[in-house]
N, C-alpha and C positions, 0 to 999 in steps of 0.2 A: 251833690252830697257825697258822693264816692269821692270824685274827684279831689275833695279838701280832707281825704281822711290819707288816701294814694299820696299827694305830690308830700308832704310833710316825711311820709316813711322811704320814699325815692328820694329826697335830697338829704335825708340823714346818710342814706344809704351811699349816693357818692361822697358826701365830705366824710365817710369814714374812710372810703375805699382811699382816696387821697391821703389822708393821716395813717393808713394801712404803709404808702408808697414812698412815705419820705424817711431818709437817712438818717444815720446816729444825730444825736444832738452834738454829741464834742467826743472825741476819742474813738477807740477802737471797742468795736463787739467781740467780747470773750464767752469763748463757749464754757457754759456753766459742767462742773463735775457729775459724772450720773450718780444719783440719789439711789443707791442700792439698796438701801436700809424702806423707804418709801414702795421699792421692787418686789421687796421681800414680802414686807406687809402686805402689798395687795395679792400675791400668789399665795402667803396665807390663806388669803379670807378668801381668795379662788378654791382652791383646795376644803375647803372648810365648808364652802355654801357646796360643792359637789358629794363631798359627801355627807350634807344632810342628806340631799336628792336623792343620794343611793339606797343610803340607810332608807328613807321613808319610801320609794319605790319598791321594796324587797315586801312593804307592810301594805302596801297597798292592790287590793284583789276585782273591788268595783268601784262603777262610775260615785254609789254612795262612800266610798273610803275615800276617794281622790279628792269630791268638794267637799264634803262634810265631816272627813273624819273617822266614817263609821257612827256617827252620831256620839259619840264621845268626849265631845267638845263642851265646858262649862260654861256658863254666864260670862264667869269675871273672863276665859280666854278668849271668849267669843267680845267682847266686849273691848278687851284691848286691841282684839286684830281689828274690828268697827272704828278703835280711835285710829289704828295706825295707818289705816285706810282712808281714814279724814284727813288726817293729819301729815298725808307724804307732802315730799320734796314736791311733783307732779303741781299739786293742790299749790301749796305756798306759792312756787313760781309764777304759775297761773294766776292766782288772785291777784297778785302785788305786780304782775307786767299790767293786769286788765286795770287796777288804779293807777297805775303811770301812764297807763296809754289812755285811759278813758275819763282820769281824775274822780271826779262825785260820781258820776254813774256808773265807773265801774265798783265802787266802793258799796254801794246800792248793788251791783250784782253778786257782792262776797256774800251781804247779808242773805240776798235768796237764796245762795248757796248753802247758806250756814242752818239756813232755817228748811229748803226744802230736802237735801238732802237725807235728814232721820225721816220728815214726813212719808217722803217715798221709800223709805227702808220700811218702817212699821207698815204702809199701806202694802208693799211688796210680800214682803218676804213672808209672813205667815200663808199665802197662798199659795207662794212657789213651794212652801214644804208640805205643804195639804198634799199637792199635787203630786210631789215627788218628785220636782224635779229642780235642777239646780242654777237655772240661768233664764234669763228673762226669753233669749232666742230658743230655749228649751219648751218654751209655756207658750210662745208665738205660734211655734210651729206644730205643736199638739194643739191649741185650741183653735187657728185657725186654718189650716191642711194636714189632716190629720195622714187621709188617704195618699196625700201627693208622696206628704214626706215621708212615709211609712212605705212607697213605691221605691224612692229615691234609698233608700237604706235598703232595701233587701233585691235590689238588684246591682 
């Protein structure tokens, strides 16, 4: 069963490396001009996401302000950053290599996705905020070693 899943992504894998290894088709390879304009933009948007970072690191004082906000956060913002979190690049990739690679059943696994996904948010998450705390490994390690981990942190 392994085996018929293995040899199929092994022999894609040499007949790419070989079409990796063959020569122009006709003519000569010309090194393309650098795209400065494309350089620029992305040192923008470097400069730009750092200093959000900064700006919001100067506002932030505890563990509650760094995941949560300060609790500050409304429905509709909370709710965008939940779609934007469904909906990255990550996610698409993912589903749409697992239907290439797995055809109907991985197609059958987007749906679990699609469906378990919010189940396990709504089942989660009003717990984790009972609790106080902000991460699933945060609620692991308080409910089930409380002592160890409470050892391990204060020494």
């Amino acid at each position: 069963m392994v085996v018929n899943r293995i040899l199929p992504t092994v022999l894609l894998l040499l007949f790419s490396l070989s079409a990796r290894s063959a020569d122009v088709i006709e003519g000569v390879a010309e090194q393309q001009a650098t795209n400065w304009s494309a350089i620029i933009m992305f040192l923008i948007f470097v400069a730009f996401t750092l200093g959000i970072t900064l700006w919001s690191s100067k506002r932030t004082r505890s563990a509650a302000d760094y995941y949560a906000a300060g609790g500050g956060i409304t429905g509709f913002q909370n709710g965008l950053a939940i779609a934007g979190d469904y909906m990255s690049a990550a996610s698409f990739l993912g589903i749409s290599g697992l239907v290439y690679l797995s055809g109907f059943d991985g197609l059958i696994y987007s749906i679990g996705f699609l469906v378990g996904w919010p189940l396990i948010l709504f089942m989660i998450a009003e717990r984790l905020r009972n609790l106080g705390k902000f991460t699933f490994a945060d609620v692991a390690s308080y409910g089930f070693y409380p002592v160890f981990t409470d050892s391990l942190i204060k020494h």
